[in-house]
C-alpha positions in Angstrom: -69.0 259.6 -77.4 -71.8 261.7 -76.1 -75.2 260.8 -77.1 -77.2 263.3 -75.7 -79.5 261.4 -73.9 -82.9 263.1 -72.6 -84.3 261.0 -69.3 -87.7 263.4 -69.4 -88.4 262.2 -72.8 -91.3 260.0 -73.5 -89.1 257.6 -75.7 -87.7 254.9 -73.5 -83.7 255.0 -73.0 -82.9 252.1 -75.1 -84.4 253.8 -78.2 -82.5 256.9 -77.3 -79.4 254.9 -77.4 -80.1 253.1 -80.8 -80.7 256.5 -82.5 -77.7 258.2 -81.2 -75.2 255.4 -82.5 -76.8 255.3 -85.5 -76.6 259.1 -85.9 -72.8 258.9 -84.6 -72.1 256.5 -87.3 -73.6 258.4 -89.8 -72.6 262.0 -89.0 -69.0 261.0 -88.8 -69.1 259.1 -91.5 -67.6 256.1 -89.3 -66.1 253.1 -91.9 -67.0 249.6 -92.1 -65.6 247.6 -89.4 -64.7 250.6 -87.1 -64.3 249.2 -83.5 -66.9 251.0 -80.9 -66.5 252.2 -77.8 -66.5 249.2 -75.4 -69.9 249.1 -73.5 -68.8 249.9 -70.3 -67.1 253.6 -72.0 -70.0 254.7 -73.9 -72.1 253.7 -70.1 -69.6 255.8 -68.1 -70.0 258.4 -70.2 -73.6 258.9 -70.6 -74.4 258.3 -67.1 -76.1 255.1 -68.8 -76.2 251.4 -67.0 -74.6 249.0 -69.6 -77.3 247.2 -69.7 -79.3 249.6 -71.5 -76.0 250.1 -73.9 -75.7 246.6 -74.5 -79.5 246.1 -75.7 -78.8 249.1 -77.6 -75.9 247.5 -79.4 -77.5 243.9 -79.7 -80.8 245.7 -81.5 -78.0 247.6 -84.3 -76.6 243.8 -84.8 -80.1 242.7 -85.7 -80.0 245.7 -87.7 -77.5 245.0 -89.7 -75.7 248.3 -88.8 -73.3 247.0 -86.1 -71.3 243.6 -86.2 -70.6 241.8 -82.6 -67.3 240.3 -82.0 -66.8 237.8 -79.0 -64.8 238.9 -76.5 -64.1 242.4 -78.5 -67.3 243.9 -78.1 -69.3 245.9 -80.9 -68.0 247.3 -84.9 -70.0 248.5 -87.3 -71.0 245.9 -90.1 -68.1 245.3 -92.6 -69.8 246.0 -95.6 -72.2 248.6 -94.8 -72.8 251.7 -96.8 -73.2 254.2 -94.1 -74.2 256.9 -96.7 -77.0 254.7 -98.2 -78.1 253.3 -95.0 -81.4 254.9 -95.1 -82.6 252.4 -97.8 -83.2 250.0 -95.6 -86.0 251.9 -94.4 -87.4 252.9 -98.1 -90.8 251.3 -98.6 -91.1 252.6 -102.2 -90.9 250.6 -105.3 -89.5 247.4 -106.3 -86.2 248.6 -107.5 -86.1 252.0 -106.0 -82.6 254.3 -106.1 -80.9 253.9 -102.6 -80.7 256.9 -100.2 -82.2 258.8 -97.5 -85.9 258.4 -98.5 -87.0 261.3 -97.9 -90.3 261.1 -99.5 -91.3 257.7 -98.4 -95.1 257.3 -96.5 -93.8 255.4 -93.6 -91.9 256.1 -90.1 -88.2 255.0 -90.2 -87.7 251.4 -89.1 -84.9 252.5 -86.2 -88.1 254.6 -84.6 -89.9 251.0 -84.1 -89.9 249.9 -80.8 -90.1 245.5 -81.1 -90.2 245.2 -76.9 -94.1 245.5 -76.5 -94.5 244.0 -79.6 -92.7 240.9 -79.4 -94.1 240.2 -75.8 -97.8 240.6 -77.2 -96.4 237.9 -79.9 -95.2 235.6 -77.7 -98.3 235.9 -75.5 -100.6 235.3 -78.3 -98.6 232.1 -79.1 -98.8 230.8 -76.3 -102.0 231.4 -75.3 -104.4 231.5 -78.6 -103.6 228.5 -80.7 -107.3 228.6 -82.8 -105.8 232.4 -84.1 -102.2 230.6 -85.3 -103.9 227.9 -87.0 -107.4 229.0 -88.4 -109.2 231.3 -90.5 -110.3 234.8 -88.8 -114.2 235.1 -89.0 -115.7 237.8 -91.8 -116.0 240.8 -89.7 -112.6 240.1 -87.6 -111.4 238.8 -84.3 -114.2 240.4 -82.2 -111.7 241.2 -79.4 -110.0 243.6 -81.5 -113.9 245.0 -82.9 -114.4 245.6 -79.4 -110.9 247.7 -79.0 -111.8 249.6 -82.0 -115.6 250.8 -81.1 -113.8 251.7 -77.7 -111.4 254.5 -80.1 -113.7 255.5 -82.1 -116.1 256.5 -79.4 -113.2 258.2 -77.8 -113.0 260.2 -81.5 -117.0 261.2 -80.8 -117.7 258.5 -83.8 -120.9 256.2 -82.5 -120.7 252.7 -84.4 -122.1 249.6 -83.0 -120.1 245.7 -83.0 -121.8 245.1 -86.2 -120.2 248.0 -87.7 -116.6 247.7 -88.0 -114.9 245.0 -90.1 -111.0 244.6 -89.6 -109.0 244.2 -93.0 -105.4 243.9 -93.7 -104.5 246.9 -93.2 -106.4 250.3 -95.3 -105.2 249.5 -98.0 -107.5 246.3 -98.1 -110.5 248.7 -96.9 -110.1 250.5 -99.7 -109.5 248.0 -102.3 -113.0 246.5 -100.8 -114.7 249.6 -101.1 -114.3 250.2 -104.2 -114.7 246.6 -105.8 -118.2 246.5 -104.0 -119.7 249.6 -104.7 -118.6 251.0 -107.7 -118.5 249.5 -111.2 -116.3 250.4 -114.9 -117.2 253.6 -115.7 -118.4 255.0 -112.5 -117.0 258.9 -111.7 -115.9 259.5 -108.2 -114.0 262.4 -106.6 -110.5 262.4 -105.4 -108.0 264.9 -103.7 -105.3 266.5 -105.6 -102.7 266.0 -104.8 -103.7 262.4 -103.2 -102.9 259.1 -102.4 -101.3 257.5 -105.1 -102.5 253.5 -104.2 -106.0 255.0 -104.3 -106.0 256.1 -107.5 -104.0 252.8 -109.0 -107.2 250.9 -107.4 -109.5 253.1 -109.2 -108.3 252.5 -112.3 -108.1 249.1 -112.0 -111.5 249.0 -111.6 -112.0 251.4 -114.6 -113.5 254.1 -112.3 -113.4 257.5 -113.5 -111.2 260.2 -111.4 -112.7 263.6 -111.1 -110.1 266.0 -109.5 -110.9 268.3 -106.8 -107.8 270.8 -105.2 -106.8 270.2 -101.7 -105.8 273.3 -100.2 -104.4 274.0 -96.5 -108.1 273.5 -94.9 -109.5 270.7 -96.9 -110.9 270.3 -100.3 -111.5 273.5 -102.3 -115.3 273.2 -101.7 -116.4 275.7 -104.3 -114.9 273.5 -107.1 -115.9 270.3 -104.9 -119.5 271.8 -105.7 -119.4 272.7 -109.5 -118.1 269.3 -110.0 -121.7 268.1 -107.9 -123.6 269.5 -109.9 -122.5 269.1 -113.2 -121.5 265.3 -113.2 -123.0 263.7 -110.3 -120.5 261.4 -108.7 -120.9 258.5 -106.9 -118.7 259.4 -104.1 -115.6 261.3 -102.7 -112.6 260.0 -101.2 -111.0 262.2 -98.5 -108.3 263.0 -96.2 -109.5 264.1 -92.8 -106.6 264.8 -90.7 -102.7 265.2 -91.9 -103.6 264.7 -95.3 -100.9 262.4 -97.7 -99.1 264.2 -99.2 -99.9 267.6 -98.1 -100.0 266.8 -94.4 -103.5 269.2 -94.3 -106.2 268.8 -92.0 -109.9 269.6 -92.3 -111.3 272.8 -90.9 -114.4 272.8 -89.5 -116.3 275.0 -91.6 -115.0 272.9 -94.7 -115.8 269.8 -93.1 -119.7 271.3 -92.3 -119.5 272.4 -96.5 -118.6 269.3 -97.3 -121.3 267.5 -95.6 -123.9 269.4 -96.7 -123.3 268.8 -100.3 -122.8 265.3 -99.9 -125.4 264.6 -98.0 -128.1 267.4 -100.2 -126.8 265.4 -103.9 -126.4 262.0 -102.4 -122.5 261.4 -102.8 -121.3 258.3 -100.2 -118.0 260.2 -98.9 -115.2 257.8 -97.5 -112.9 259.2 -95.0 -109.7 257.9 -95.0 -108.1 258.5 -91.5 -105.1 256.5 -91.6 -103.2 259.1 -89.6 -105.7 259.9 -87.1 -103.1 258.8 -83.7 -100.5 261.0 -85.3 -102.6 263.9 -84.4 -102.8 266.1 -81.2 -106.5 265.8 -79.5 -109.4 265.1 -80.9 -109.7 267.2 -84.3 -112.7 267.6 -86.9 -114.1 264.2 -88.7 -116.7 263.8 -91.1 -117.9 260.4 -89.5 -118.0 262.1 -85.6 -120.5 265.3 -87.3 -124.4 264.7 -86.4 -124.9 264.3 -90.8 -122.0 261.8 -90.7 -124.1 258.6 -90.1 -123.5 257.6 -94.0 -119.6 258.3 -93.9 -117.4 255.1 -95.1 -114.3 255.3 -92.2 -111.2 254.0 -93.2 -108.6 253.2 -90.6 -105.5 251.7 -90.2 -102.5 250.7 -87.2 -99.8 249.6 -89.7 -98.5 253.0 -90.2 -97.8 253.5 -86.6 -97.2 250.1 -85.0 -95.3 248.0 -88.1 -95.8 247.9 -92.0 -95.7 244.0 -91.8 -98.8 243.7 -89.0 -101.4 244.5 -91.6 -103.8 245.9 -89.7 -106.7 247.8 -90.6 -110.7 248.5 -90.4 -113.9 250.3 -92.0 -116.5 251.4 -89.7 -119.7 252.1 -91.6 -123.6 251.3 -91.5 -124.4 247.6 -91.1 -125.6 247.2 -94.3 -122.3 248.4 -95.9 -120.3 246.3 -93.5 -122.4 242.8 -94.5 -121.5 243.9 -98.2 -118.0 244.0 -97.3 -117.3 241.3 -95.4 -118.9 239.0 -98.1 -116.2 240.0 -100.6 -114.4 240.1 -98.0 -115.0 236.5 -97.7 -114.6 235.5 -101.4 -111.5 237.3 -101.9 -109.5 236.3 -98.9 -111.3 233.9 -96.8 -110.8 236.4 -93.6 -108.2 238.0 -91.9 -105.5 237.3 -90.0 -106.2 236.0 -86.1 -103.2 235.7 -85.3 -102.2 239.5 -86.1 -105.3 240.8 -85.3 -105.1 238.6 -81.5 -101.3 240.7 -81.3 -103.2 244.3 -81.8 -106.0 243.5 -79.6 -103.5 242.4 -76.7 -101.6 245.7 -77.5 -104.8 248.4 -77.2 -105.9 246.4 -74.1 -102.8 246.5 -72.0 -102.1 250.5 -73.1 -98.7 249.8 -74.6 -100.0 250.9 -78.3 -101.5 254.0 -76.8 -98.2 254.6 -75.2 -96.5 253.9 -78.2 -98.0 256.1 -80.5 -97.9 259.2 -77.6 -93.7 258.7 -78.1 -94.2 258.9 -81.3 -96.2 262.0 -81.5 -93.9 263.8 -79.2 -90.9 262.9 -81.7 -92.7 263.8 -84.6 -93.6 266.6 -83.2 -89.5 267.5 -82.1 -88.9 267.0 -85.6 -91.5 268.5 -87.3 -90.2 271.8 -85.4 -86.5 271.7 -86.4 -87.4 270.8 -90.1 -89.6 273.8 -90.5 -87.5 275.9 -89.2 -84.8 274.2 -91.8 -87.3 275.0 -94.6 -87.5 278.5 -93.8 -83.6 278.9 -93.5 -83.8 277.7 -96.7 -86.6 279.7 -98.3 -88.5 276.8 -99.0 -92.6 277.2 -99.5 -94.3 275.2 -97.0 -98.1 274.3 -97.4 -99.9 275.1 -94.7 -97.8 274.6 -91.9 -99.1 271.2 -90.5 -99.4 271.1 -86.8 -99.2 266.9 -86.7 -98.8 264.0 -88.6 -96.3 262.2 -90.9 -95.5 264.9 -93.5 -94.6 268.6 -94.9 -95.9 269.5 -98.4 -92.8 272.2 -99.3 -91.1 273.4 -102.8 -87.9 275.3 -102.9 -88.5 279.1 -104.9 -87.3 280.1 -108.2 -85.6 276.6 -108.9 -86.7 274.0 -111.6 -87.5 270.7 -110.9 -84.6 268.7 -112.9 -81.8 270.9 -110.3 -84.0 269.6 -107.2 -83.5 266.1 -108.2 -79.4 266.3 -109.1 -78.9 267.7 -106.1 -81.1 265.4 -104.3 -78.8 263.1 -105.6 -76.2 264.4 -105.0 -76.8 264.6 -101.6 -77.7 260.9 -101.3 -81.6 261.8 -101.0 -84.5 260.1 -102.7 -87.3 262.0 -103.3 -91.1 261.1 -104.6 -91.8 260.9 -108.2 -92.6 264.3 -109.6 -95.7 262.7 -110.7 -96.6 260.4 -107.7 -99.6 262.3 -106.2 -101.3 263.5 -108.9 -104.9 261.5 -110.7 -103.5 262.9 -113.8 -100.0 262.5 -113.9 -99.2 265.7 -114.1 -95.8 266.6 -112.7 -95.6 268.9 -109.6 -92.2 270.7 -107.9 -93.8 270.4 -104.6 -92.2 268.2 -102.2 -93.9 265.4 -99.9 -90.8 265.4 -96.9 -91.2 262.8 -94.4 -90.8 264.4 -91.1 -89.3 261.5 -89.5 -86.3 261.4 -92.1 -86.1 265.5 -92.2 -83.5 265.4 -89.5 -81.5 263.4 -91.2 -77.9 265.3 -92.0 -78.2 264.5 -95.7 -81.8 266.4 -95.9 -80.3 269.2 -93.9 -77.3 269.2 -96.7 -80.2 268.7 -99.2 -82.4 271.4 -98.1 -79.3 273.7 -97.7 -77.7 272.9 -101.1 -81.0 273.7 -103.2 -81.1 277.6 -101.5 -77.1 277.5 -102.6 -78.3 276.7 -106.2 -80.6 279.7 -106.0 -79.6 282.4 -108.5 -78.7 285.7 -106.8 -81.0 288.7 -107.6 -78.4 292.3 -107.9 
């Protein structure tokens, strides 16, 4: 069993081992209860120490993918479905089909890396007993404030202690920006295609969803401004790097357009940068430009440390901030210490920062291979992103209801066609999670749709 282990990578050895198991499982489409190579075999013959193996092996039984036996060492799980295995990792609906899920928002859970994680847990247990047992304070745990000002001056945005409030995650920052300053009947602007939870907020709070078109740079500022003009929004809502779905970043000439009508009609802009330590270097943000000082900054660590560590924050003028934290206050009672004590230990030793530098330079491995999948296939790829979590791509001259059987077919889940959209309306474009893209049933996937292609004579 070779798993192709690479000692110059930046992901630890361990990890290496868990992912090429998993893929020999599932590549050779390995049986429930298949014995494994003993430990010591699969060592010899990676030039691996067993010890390594072994962790590797204990973290697939926690997994659920692997079974241990006493005394016989390591099988996979009797009654796992090897083809639907990627579900576990699905973070879509309540009911969702089963498959490879190919358009989900979130990194796989076998590229989570507990070790740092778990320690920072244990530490905080043992050492912080006020943040297992009490409420967090209104702005947040101000160790973890502290950690945050430090990042954000290190991404050329200036905010004081008194401007960042921690949340459970951006999702939260979101929901409390728009309960406290907009109101039934409001109009704000959104992206199209966009974040789908945004726009189920907004209409739960009966605000009005004007649609501008994101294209590769950013917003498509001549409509952004025709839309100004004529119905005077309250705000816009926007993507600034690696863009869900679309995976687009801002350029900076878009980014100095956007400002300036903004700031010249008086329209708040909230920048949602949720993916900002997927990308490479500092990039353009609205909230780090000399006009920025009003920009609502919307951040979050869930996506890259764990889904279940709700972790987020919004950086913004003090005045917003006290708004916030008083609803804040009435609609939760604080945040979590006890998660909020794990992150802070986390960005203060340097694992995080670590962390989410593997996790770039696999991304970035991936991202690679996939778009070079996309154009075997003859797939149309938006933009080309250069970082981040996702490729915005449709297959040519094939309809939507083909894409899907064979999706199926393939044991891929896709997005809804209708997911991304204010509207509704149904698109054939593709959001493709790069971490999954790899996956042999995407390659099958993405291969199968140019099969289906009808020949031109």
């Amino acid at each position: 069993m070779e798993l192709r282990i690479d000692r110059q990578a930046l992901v630890p050895v361990v990890q290496q081992i868990v992912d090429g198991l998993t893929e020999w499982i599932r590549q050779g489409d390995v049986a429930p209860a298949t014995r494994l190579p003993s430990v010591r075999q699969i060592a010899r013959c990676n030039l691996l120490s067993q010890s390594c193996v072994a962790e590797a092996c204990e973290r697939l039984v926690a997994q659920g993918l692997l079974a241990a036996r006493p005394g016989s060492g390591f099988m996979v799980a009797p009654g796992v479905s090897v083809r639907c295995a990627g579900a576990a990792y699905a973070v879509g609906a309540p009911g969702q089909a089963e498959g490879l899920m190919l358009g989900c928002g979130v990194l796989p859970e076998s590229w989570r890396e507990p070790d740092d994680l778990s320690y920072a847990i244990r530490q905080v247990a043992r050492t912080d007993m006020a943040g297992l047992f009490n409420y967090g304070t209104p702005l947040g745990l101000p160790a973890l404030r502290e950690q945050i000002v430090k990042r954000l001056k290190g991404l050329d945005i200036q905010v004081g202690d008194g401007q960042v409030l921690t949340t459970a995650g951006a999702s939260q920052g979101l929901d409390l920006i728009v309960r406290t300053l907009f109101k039934a009947g409001d109009c704000v602007l959104v992206e199209s295609p966009g974040y789908a939870p945004l726009f189920d907020l907004l209409r739960l709070q009966g605000v009005r969803m004007l649609e501008v078109r994101r294209l590769p740079d950013g917003p498509d500022t001549e409509a952004l401004e025709t839309l100004i003009r004529s119905l005077r929004p309250k705000a816009l809502f926007i993507n600034s790097h690696h863009q869900n779905p679309t995976g687009s970043s801002l350029a900076p000439a878009v980014a100095r357009r956007v400002l300036q009508l903004c700031t010249t009609h008086g329209v708040r802009l909230i920048e949602d940068d949720v993916y900002a330590d997927l990308h490479h270097g500092r990039g353009v943000r609205l909230a780090a430009q000399g006009e920025g000082q009003g920009v609502i900054y919307v951040g979050s660590f869930s996506k890259t440390l764990s889904s279940s560590l709700r972790v987020g924050f919004v950086a913004a003028d003090a005045d917003t901030i006290a708004q916030l934290a008083r609803v804040k206050t009435v609609s939760s009672l604080g945040g979590s210490g006890f998660c909020e004590a794990v992150l802070a230990s986390l960005l203060a030793s340097g694992a995080y920062r670590k962390l989410v530098q593997r996790q770039r330079q696999r991304l970035s491995t991936d991202r690679t291979t996939a778009l070079e999948m996309l154009e075997e296939a003859d797939w149309e790829v938006f933009g080309k992103p250069a970082g981040g979590l996702f490729i915005w791509a449709r297959p040519t001259r094939d309809d939507q209801a083909r894409v899907r059987e064979r999706a199926r077919g393939c044991g891929v889940t896709l997005a809804a066609a209708d997911a991304f959209s204010p509207s509704g309306e149904c698109s054939d474009w593709q959001r493709i999670n790069v971490a999954y893209a790899c996956d042999p049933r995407a390659r099958r996937f993405f291969q199968g749709v140019a099969a289906d292609r009808p020949r031109v004579f």
